[in-house]
C-alpha positions as CSV (number, residue, x, y, z in Angstrom):
1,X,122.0,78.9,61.4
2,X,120.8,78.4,65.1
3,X,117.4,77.8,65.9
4,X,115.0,78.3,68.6
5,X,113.0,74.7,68.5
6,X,110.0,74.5,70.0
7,X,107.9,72.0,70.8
8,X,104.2,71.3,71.9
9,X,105.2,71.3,75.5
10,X,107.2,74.6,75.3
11,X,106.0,77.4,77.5
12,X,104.5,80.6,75.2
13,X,105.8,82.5,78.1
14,X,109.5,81.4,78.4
15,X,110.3,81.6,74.6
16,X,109.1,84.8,74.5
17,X,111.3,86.1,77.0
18,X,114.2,84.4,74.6
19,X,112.7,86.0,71.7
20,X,112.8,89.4,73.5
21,X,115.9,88.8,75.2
22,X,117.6,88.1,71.6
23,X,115.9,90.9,69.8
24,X,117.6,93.3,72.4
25,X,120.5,91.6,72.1
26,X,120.7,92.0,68.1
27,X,120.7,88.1,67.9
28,X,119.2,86.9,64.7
29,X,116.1,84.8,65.5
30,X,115.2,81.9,63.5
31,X,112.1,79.2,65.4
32,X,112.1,75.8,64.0
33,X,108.8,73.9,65.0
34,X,107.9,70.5,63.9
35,X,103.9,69.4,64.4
36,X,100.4,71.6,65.0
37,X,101.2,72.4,68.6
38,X,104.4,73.2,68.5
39,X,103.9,75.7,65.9
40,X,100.9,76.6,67.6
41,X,103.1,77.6,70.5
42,X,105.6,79.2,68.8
43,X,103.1,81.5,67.2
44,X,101.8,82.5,70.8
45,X,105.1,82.9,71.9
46,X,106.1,85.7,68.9
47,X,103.0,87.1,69.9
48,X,103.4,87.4,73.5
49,X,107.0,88.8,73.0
50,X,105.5,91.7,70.7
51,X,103.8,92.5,74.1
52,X,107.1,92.7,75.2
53,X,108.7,94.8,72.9
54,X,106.4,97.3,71.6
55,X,106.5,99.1,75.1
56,X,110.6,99.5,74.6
57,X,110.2,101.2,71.4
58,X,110.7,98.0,68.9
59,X,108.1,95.9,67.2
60,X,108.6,92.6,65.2
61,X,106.9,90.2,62.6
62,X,107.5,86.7,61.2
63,X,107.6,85.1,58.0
64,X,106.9,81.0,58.2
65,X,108.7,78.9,55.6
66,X,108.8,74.8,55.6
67,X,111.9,73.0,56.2
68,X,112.8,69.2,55.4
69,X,114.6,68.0,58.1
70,X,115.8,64.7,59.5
71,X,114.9,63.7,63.1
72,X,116.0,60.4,64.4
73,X,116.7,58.9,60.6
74,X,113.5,59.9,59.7
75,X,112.5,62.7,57.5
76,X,110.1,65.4,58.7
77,X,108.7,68.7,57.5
78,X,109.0,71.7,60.1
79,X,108.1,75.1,60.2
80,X,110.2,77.8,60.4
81,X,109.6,81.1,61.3
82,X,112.1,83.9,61.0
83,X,111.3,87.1,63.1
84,X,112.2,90.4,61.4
85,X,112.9,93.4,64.3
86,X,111.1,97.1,63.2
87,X,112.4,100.5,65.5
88,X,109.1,102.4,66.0
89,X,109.7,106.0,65.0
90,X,108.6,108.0,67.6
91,X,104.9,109.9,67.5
92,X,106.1,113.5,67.6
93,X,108.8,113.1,64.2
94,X,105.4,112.0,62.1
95,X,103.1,115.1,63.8
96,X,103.1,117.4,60.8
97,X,100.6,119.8,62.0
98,X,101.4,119.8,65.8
99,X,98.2,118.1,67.4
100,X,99.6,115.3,68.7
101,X,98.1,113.0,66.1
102,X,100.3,110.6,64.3
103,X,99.9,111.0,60.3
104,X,99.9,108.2,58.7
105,X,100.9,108.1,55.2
106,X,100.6,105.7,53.0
């Protein structure tokens, strides 16, 4: 499986755009972050790529698991953070009673 790494240094910005540009692509995406900043950054960047997406009709989460991996010989732990796409169902299909009010059901 390929992952987006991200580091402390990565731009919030840019990997959002590669988060978006994969979603709407149908690209899996999988983040792989090893350290406080990089995960730190790669949290902004999911967040800042919702932005992105809501507007176009598609919303996503994430679910964070640890990974032992080796980097240079050495072992680490790394976070990894798998992004699950949702299609937002249009207002009108959930407007039961015609106002124009969403009715959420639960």
């Amino acid at each position: 499986m390929d992952y987006l790494k991200v580091s402390s240094k990565s731009s919030p910005a840019s990997v959002a755009g590669a988060i978006a540009g994969m979603v709407k692509d149908g690209v899996p995406v999988n983040i792989q972050s090893v350290g406080a900043g990089a995960v730190n950054q790669a949290i902004k960047a999911v967040a800042i790529a919702r932005g992105f997406l809501i507007p176009t009709g598609v919303d996503i989460s994430c679910a964070p698991t640890f990974a032992d991996i080796n980097i240079n010989g050495e072992s680490r732990t790394a976070i990894r953070i798998a992004v699950y796409v949702h299609r937002l169902v249009p207002q009108a299909a959930h407007d039961t009673d015609n106002d124009g009010m969403q009715e959420l059901m639960y």
